[in-house]
MARDRENPA-818692 format. One record per residue (C-alpha): residue in one letter; x negated, z, y negated. Coordinates in steps of 0.001 Angstrom, whole numbers, plus 500000, padded with zeros to 6 digits. Example, Ala and Ser with C-alpha at 12.3 -4.5 7.8 and 13.67 -1.06 7.14 Angstrom:
BEGIN
a487700507800504500s486330507140501060
//
This chain:
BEGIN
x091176130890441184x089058131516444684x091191133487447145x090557136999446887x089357138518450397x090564141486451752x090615143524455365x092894141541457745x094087139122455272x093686136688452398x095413136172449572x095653133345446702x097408133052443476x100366131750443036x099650129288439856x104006129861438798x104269133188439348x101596134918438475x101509136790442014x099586137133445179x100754135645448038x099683136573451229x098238133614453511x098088136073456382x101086138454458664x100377142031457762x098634144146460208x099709147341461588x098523150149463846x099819152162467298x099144154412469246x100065156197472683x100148159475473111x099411159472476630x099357162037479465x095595161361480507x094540158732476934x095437158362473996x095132154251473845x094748152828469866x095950149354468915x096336146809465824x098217143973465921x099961140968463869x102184138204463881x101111135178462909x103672131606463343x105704133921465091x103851134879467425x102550138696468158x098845139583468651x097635142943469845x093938143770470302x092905147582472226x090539149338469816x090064152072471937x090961155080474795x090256158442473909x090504160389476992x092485163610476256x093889164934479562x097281166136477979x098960166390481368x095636168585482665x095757170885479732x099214171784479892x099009172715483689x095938174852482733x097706176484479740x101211177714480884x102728174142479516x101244174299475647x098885172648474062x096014175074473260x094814175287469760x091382174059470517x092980171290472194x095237170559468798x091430170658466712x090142167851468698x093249165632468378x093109166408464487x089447165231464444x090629161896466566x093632161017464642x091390161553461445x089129159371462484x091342156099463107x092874157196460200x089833156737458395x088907153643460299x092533152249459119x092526152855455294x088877151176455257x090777148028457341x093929148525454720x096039149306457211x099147151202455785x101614151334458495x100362153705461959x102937153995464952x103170156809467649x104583157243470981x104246160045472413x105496160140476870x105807162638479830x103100165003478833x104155165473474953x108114165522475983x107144168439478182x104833170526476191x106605173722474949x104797173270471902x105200169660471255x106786169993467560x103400171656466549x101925168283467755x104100166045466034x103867168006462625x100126167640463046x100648163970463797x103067163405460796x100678164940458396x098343162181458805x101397159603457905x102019158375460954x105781156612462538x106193159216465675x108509159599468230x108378161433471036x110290159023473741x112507159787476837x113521158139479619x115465154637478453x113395154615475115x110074154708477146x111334152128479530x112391150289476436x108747149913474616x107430149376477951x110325146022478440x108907144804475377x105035145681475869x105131143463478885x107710140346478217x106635140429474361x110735140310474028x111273137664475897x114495137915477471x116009137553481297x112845139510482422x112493142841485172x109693145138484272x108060148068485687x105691150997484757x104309153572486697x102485156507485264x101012159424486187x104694161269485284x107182159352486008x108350155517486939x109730153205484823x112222149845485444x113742147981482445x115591144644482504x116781142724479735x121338142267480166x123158140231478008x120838140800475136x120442144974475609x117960145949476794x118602148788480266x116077150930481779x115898153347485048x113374156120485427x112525158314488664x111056161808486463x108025161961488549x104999159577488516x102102158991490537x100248162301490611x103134164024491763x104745161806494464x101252161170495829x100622165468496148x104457165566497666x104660162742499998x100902161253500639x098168163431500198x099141165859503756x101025163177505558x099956162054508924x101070158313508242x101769155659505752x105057155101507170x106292158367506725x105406158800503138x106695155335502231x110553156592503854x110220159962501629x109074157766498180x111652155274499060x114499157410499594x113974158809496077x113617155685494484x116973154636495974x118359157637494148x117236157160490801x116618153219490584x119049150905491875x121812148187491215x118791145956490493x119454142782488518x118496139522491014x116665136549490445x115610137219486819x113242134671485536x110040137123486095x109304140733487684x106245142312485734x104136145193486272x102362147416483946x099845149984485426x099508147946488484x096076146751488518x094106148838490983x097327148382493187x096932145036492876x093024145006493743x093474147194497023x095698144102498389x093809141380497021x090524142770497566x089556140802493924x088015142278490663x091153142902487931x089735140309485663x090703137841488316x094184139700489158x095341140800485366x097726138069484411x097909136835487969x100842136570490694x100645138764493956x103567137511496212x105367140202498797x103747138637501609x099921139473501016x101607143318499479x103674143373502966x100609142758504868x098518145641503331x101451147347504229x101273146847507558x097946147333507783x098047151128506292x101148151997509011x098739150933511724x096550153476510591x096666156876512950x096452160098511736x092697160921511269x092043157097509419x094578157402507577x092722161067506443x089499159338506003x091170156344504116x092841158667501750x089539160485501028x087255157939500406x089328155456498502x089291155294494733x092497155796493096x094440156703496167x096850158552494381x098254155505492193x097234153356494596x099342154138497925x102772155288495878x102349152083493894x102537149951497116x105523151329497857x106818151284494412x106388147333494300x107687146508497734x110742148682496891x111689146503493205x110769143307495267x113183143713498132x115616144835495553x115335142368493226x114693139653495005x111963138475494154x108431136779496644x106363137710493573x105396140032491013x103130139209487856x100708141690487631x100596142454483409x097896143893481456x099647145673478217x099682149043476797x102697150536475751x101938150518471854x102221146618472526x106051147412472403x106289149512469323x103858146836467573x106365143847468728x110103145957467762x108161145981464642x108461142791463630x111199141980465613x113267144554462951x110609142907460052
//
């Protein structure tokens, strides 16, 4: 009998048995319910190995629309996410994908009417969770290391920052509650130098991440990218996936603390990204010095990656 084709797999006959066996690792579906996107994913396993592939980001704003709504998510808002979710829902029963996971982060944990959005999202039949701190840091450990153990990872988004590291099999994880956005309005945006605002960031992250593990076998970071094309000055398709070592960070460093006052200003004006940009240089060089590390692997992954990989870790 010819093999029977179907989405994302084939199967044949099995001449004993009577039954279909599938030639093919089942594919599944994720998806991050994001402060600013909502990013959409498939992936598989095939020889043991996991393969993710971004569909799509759907930009949503979450964080912007609960500053601009007293902290809830406005009915209007909850329409438009219905229409999305329908959609890939749609797009997934067509591909014969059955199984749909959901994260949701910062913005979702902190909307006072998050349950209305997860009820919505479980009516379309999808695996949600709405993660804190050490779960979040968790997924993110496995988005970027794929699993793999003896590995320091970190995540910085635009609500809070993220450090996991993998310990005698378990996986631990350190989070400062405030990302990007919000260190960047508190300690960069008015300040008169780079120096200053790096002591302020620092001194917070020395609260709320320490005891570092040293010398693991890699330190990776997620949301890193335009960080890492300020200092190298290359295009991210030639950073993602690359090393940057402390030395070319430390002297983009220097170079911003040279800065006076009004260029400074005028840097923080005109430059792209500033606000994830200058915290995340001072972010980096803080888990470098700590950890002990002269290098840190600049990863392209989105979080979904992680849920996608537990998967069939547990399967």
């Amino acid at each position: 009998m010819p093999p029977l084709s179907l989405p994302f797999g084939t199967f044949t006959m099995d001449k004993n048995k009577g039954k279909k066996v599938s030639t093919r690792n089942e594919v599944i579906a994720a998806i991050d319910f994001g402060s600013k996107n909502f990013k959409f994913l498939i992936g598989s396993q095939e020889n043991g190995k996991v393969k993710t592939k971004l569909l799509k980001k759907e930009a949503m704003m979450l964080g912007k629309e609960l500053a601009e709504n007293d902290g809830s998510i406005s009915d209007s808002k909850l329409k438009k996410i219905e229409k999305v979710l329908n959609d890939f829902k749609q797009y997934c029963k067509k591909q014969g994908i059955k199984t749909i996971l959901g994260i949701g982060t910062s913005a979702v944990r902190s909307a006072k009417n998050n349950q209305k959005l997860a009820k919505l999202i479980d009516s379309f039949g999808i695996s949600f969770e709405i993660a804190r701190g050490r779960r979040e840091g968790d997924i993110g450990y496995l988005a970027a290391t794929m699993g793999k153990p003896n590995n320091l990872m970190s995540d910085m988004g635009s609500r809070s920052f993220q450090v996991s590291y993998n310990k005698k099999g378990e996986i631990v994880s350190q989070s400062l509650k405030a990302g990007y956005l919000i260190v960047y309005d508190k300690f960069y945006k008015n300040c008169d130098s780079f120096d200053e605002s790096e002591k302020h960031l620092r001194k917070l992250l020395k609260h709320h991440i320490h005891h570092l593990p040293k010398h693991t076998e890699n330190f990776m970071a997620l949301a890193s990218n335009s960080m890492a094309e300020f200092v190298t000055g290359k295009p991210k398709k030639e950073i993602t996936n690359q090393f940057i070592s402390q030395s070319q960070l430390r002297n983009k460093v220097k170079e911003l603390k040279s800065l006076r006052p009004k260029k400074y200003h005028e840097l923080k004006s005109k430059l792209d990204k500033a606000n994830k940009i200058l915290p995340g240089l001072t972010f980096i060089d803080y888990l470098l010095e700590f950890s002990h590390h002269n290098h840190v692997l600049i990863v392209e992954s989105e979080l979904p990656v992680g849920l996608i990989v537990e998967y069939f870790k547990k399967n």
